[in-house]
Each structure stands twice: as structure tokens, then as C-alpha cells.
C-alpha positions in Angstrom: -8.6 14.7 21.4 -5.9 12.4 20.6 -3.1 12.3 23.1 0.8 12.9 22.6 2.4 9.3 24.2 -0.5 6.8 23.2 -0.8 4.6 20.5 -2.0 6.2 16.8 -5.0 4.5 15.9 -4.7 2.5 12.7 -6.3 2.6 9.5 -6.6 1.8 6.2 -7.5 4.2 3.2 -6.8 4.6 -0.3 -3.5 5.8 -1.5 -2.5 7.4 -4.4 -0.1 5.0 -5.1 -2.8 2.7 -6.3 -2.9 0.2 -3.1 -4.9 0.5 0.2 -2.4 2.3 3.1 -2.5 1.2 6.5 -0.5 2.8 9.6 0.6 -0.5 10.1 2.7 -0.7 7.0 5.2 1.8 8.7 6.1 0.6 11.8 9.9 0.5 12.1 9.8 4.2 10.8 8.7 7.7 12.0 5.6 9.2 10.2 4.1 12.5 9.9 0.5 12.7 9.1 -0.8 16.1 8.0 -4.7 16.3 7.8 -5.3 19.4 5.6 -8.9 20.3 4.1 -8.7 20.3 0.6 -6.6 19.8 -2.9 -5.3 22.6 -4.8 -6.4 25.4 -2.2 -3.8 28.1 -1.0 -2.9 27.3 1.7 -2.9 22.9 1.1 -0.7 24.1 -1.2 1.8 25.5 0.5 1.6 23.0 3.2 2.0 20.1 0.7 4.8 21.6 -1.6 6.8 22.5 1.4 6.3 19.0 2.8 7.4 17.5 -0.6 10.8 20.1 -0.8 11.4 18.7 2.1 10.8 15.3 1.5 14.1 13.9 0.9 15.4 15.4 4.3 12.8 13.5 6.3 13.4 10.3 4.4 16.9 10.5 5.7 15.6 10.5 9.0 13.6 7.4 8.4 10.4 9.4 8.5 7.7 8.7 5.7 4.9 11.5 5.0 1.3 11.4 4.3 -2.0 14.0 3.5 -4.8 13.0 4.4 -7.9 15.1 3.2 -11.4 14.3 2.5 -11.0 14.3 -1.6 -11.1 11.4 -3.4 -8.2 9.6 -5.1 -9.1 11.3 -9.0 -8.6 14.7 -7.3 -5.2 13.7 -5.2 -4.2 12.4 -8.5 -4.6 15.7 -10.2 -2.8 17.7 -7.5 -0.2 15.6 -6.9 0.9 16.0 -10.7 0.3 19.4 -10.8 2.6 20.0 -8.1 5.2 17.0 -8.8 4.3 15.5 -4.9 6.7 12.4 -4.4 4.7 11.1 -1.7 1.3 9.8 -0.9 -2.2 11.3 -0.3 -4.8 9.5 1.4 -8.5 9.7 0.4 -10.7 9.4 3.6 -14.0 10.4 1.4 -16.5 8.3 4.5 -14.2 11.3 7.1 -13.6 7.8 9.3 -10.1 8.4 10.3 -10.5 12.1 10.3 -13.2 11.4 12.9 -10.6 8.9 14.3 -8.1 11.1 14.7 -10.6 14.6 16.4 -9.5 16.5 12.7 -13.0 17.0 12.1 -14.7 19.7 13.5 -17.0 23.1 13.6 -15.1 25.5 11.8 -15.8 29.5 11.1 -15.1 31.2 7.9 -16.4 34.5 6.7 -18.8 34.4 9.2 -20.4 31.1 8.4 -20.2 27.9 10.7 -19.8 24.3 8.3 -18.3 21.1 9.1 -14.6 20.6 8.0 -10.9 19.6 8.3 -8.9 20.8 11.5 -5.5 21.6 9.9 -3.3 18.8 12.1 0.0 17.4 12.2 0.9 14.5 13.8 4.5 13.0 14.3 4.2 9.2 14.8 7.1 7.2 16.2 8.3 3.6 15.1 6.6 2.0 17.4 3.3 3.6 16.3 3.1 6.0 19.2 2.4 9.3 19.1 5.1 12.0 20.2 3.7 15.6 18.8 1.0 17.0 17.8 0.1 20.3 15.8 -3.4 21.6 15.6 -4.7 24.6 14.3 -1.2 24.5 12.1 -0.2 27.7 10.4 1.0 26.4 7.1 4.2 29.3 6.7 7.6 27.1 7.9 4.9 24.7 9.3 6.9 21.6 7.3 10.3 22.8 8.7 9.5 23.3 12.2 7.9 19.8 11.7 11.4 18.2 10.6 13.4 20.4 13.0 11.5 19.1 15.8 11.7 15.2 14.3 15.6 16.0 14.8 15.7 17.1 18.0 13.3 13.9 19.1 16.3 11.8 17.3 18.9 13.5 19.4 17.7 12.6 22.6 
């Protein structure tokens, strides 16, 4: 597992804003990575379009936000109009940073065991460290508890 007060590992993956994303780009700022399994399902959903009402609030705070899922760029494209998303998904179709980051995992549903997404959050400071981490996340308020705690971090 990847450990609150050490480095985030970098990458690069496609973006939906048409250019290659690395973590690098965003040092100087805070960033919250959200690793969810899939486009368009319930609960991605509501995880995404709570991040993006959000959004505006955590970009006062200096904070930029990113999904990262295993779906390719065509079908990140797709939700994010469908849902008007103002910021970027990632595409990490080969699961490398997914891997990178311990997202990926043995997962149980109905009874059946398959390979898949750990729902995780991960608040990233701007000097690329790590300061909180959310596995297992519950999407309901998950994107407000997630900026209320960003605040608090600022306060100290």
C-alpha cells in the first residue's frame, strides 16, 4: 500500500484534454486523484458529478482534480459530455499506475471474485507528497468530506 507522508509516484497517462498528463505538471498545487472503476456506472457517477459541482471550490484552494479509471480516452470523452465534467479523466487502459498506486485488486461482487478498481482517493500536496488517503470510498458526500478535509490541512 501506498503510504500517507511519502512521495506520490509519478506518471504519465492520457488525458482527456487531448495531451499526455504527468503528476509532475502539478507541483506547486494540491491534487486529488480519485481511482474509480468505470464510466457511466452509478455510483462513478455520482462520485464524478459531485467532484465536478465541487470543482470550482477546490480550485480556489489551489487543488486540481483527476479520475483515473481503466477506460480508454473515446469512453472518458463520452461521459465527460454527458455529464458536462470540467476537469480531466485519465485513461490507464495497460492498469500501470493503478498497479502503481495498490488500486487494483481482488474484488467480490454478487458472489463472484474478478480483478478490478479499488475505489481510492488520494489528496496530494504541492510538493508531491502524499497527506490522505481514502480506500474502499463510499461515494455519498465522499467529494465533500474530501474538500472539507483539504481545508482543514490548509488551516494548520
Amino acid at each position: 500500500m501506498i503510504k500517507i507522508n511519502t512521495k506520490a509516484p509519478n506518471f504519465i497517462l492520457p488525458s482527456t484534454s487531448k495531451e499526455n498528463y504527468s503528476l509532475k505538471n502539478s507541483i506547486g498545487k494540491f491534487v486529488v486523484i480519485y481511482f474509480y472503476p468505470k464510466d457511466d456506472t452509478p455510483g462513478c457517477t455520482i462520485e464524478t458529478n459531485d467532484f465536478n459541482k465541487l470543482l470550482l471550490k477546490f480550485k480556489k484552494l489551489d487543488c486540481e482534480i483527476y479520475g483515473i479509471s481503466k477506460d480508454n480516452l473515446k469512453s472518458h470523452d463520452k461521459f465527460r459530455e454527458k455529464y458536462k465534467i470540467k476537469f480531466d479523466l485519465l485513461a490507464d487502459e495497460e492498469i500501470k499506475v493503478l498497479k502503481k498506486y495498490k488500486v487494483w485488486g481482488k474484488k467480490k461482487f454478487m458472489g463472484r471474485e474478478f480483478m478490478g478498481v479499488i475505489r481510492t482517493t488520494i489528496l496530494i500536496d504541492k510538493k508531491s507528497k502524499i497527506i490522505k488517503i481514502w480506500d474502499n470510498v463510499r461515494v455519498k458526500d465522499h467529494a465533500k468530506e474530501v474538500l472539507e478535509t483539504l481545508k482543514e490541512i490548509i488551516k494548520q
